[in-house]
C-alpha positions as CSV (number, residue, x, y, z in Angstrom):
1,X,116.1,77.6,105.8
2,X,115.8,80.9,103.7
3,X,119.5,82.9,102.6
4,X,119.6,86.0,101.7
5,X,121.8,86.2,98.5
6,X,124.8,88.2,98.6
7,X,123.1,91.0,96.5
8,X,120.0,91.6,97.9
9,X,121.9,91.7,101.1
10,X,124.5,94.6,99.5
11,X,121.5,96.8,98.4
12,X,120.0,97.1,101.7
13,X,123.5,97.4,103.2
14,X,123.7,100.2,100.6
15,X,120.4,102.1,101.6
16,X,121.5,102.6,105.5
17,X,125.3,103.4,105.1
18,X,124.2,107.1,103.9
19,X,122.1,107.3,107.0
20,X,124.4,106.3,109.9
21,X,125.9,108.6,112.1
22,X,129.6,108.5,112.6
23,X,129.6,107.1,116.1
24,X,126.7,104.8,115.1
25,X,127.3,100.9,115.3
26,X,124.8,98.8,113.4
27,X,123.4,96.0,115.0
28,X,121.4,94.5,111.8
29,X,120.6,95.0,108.6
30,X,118.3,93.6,106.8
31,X,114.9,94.3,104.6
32,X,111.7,92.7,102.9
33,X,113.4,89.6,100.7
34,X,111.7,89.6,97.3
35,X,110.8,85.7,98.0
36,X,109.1,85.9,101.0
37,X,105.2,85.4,100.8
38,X,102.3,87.6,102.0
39,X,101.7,85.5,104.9
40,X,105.5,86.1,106.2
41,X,105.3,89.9,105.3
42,X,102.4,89.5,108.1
43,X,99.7,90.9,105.2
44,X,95.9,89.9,106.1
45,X,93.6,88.5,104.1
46,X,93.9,90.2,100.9
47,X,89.7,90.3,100.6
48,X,89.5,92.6,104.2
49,X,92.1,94.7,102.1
50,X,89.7,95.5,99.1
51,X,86.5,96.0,101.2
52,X,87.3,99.7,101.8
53,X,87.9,100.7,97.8
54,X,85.2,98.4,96.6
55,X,83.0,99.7,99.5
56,X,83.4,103.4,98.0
57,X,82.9,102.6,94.5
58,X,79.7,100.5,94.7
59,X,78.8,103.8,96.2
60,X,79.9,106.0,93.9
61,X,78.7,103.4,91.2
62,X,75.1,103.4,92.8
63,X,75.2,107.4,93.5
64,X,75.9,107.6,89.6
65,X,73.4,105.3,88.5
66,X,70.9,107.3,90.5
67,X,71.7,110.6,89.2
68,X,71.5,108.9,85.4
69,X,67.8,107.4,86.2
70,X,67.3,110.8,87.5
71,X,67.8,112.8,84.2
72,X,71.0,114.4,85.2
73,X,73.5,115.0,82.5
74,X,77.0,114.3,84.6
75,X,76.1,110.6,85.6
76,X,78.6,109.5,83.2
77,X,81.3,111.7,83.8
78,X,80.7,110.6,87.7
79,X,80.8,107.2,86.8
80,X,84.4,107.4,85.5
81,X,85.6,108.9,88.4
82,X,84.1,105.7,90.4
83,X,86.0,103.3,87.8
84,X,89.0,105.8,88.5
85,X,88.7,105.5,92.1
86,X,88.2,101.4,91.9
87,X,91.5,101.3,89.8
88,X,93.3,104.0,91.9
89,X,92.4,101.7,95.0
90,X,93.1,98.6,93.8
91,X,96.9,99.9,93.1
92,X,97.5,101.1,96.1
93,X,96.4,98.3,97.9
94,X,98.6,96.1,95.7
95,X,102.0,98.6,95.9
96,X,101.9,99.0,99.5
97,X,101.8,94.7,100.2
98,X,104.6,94.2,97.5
99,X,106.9,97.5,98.5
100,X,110.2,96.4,99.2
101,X,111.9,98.1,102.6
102,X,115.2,98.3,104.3
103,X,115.2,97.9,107.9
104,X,118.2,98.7,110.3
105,X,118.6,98.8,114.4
106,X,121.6,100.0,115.6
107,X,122.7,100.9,119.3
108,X,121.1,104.6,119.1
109,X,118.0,104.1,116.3
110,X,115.9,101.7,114.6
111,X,115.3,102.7,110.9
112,X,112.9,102.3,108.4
113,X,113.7,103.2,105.2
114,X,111.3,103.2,101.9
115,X,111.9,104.1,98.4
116,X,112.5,107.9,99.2
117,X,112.3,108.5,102.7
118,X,114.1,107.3,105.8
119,X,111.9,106.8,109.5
120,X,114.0,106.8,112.6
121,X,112.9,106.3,116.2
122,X,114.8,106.0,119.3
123,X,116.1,102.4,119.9
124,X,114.4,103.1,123.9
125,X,111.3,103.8,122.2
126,X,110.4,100.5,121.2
127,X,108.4,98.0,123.4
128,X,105.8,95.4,122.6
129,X,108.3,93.5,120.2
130,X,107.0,90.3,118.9
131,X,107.7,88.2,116.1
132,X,106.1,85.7,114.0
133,X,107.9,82.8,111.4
134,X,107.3,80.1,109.4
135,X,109.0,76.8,108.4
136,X,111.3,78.5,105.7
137,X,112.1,81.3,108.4
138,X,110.7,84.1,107.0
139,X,108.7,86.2,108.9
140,X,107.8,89.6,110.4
141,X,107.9,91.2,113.7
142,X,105.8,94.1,115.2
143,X,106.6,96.3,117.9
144,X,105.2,99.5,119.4
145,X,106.8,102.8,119.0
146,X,105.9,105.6,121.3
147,X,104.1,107.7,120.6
148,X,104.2,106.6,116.7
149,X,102.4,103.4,117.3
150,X,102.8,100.0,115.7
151,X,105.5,99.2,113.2
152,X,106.7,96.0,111.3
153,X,109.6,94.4,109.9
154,X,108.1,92.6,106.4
155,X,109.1,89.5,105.3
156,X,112.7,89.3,107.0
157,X,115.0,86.6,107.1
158,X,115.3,85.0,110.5
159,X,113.1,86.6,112.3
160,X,113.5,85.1,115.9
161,X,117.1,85.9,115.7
162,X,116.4,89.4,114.8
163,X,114.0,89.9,117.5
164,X,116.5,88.7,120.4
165,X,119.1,91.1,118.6
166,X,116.4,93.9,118.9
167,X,115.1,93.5,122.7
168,X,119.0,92.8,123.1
169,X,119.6,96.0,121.7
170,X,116.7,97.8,123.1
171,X,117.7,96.9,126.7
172,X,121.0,97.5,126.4
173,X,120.3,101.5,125.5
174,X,117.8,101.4,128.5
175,X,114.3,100.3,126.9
176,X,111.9,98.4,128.2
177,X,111.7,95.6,125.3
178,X,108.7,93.5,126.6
């Protein structure tokens, strides 16, 4: 069974205290644990994630190697930009499976909250709320946000507990959980 240490716990503790509202009661707290792998954050495949940027560059890559066979002085400069877009891809891909979020659900809101910026929705707004774990319970669970769409919880401790504290939560502001 995974713990969250006493730290990691604090910070995200930390991140949603400056956010609540003063009659606000939090319900959980919790966030992406720094151990957890990309299966548990609920990350696919990591090759259907570099198929877009690699997709764009081999066309960028070919477009340049055309206008060079073609006599056209600026096939170099436009093959940097491919090699620029290839590496500018690849990071992005890579920051957005390893960023580290804060979640919260309290009996008003359910928040989301990044490096610099904090999403709230309505705590009635959520339905579709399913979860997924593994052996070391760490998991992830998705639910739909109207009219937002999907959203997930990454790599969380306990997930199956957290998801009976969200539907509990959900129904008791008048949402439909399921």
């Amino acid at each position: 069974m995974a713990k969250v240490s006493r730290a990691e716990q604090a910070k995200f503790e930390k991140k949603v205290w400056k956010y609540l509202a003063p009659d606000e009661r939090p319900i959980w707290i919790g966030g992406t644990l720094m151990k957890s792998s990309l299966a548990e954050r609920g990350v696919p495949d990591l090759t259907k994630l570099y198929i877009i940027p690699g997709v764009l560059t081999l066309l960028a890559v070919g477009f340049g190697i055309f206008l060079a066979a073609n006599g056209y002085g600026f096939a170099n400069i436009f093959l940097f930009f491919a090699a620029v877009m290839l590496v500018a891809g690849v990071v992005g891909v890579i920051r957005s499976i390893h960023s580290v979020n804060t979640y919260a659900v309290t009996d008003h809101r359910f928040m989301i909250i990044e490096k610099h910026s904090c999403r709230t929705y309505d705590i009635r707004a959520l339905t579709n709320i399913a979860w997924f774990g593994t052996k070391r319970e760490i998991g992830y669970i998705s639910a739909y946000v109207f009219p937002d769409g999907l959203c997930c919880l990454r790599g969380i401790n306990e997930p199956e507990t957290v998801h009976r504290l969200i539907c509990g939560a959900v129904a008791a502001a008048g949402g439909k959980p399921i």
